[in-house]
C-alpha positions as CSV (number, residue, x, y, z in Angstrom):
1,X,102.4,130.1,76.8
2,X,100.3,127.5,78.4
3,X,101.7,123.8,79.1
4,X,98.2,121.8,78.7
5,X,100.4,119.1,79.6
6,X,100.9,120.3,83.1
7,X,97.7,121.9,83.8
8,X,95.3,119.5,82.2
9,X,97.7,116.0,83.3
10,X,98.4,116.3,86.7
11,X,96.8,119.7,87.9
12,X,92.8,119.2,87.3
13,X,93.4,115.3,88.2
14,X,95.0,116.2,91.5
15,X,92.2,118.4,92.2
16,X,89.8,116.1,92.0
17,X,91.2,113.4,93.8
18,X,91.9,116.1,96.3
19,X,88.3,116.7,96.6
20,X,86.9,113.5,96.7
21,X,89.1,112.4,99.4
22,X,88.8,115.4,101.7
23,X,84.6,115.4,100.9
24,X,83.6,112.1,100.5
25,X,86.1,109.9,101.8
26,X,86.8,111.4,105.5
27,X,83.2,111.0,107.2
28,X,83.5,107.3,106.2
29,X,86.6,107.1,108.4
30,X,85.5,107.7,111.7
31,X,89.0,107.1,113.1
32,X,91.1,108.6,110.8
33,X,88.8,111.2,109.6
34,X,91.2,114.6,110.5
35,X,93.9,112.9,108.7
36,X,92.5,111.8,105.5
37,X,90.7,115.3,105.2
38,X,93.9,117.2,105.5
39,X,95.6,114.9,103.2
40,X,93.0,114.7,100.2
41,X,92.7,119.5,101.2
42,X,96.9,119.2,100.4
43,X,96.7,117.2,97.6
44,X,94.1,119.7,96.1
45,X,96.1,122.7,97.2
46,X,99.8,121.0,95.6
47,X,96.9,120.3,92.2
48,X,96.1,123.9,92.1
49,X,99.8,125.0,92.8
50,X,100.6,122.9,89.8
51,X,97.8,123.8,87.4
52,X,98.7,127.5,87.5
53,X,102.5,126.5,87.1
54,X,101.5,124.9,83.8
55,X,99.6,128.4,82.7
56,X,103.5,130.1,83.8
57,X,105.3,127.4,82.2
58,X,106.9,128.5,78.6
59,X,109.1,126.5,76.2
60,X,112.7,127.3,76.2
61,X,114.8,127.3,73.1
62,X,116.7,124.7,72.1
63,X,120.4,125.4,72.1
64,X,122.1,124.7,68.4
65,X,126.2,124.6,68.2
């Protein structure tokens, strides 16, 4: 069962932000410009990590007494 929540809610958005930083945003920092690429390369990694949790993730029942 997919979780559309998960995957389409925070994994794809984490992604992208991921990919803007790390690609657009670092070669306009000159100083910083190692640091804000690997930040915006582990956001995208954690956004992929969490997009195919959401494909693994499965209801559980609910528990009647």
């Amino acid at each position: 069962m997919v979780s559309k929540q998960i995957s389409i809610g925070i994994g794809i958005p984490m992604i992208i932000v991921g990919a803007v930083l790390a690609v657009f945003l670092a070669p306009m920092q000159y100083d910083l410009s190692d640091t804000v690429e690997f930040i915006g390369s582990l956001i995208g990694i954690l956004g992929a990590l969490i997009f195919i949790a959401g494909l693994f993730a499965r209801k559980t029942p609910k528990i009647v007494y």
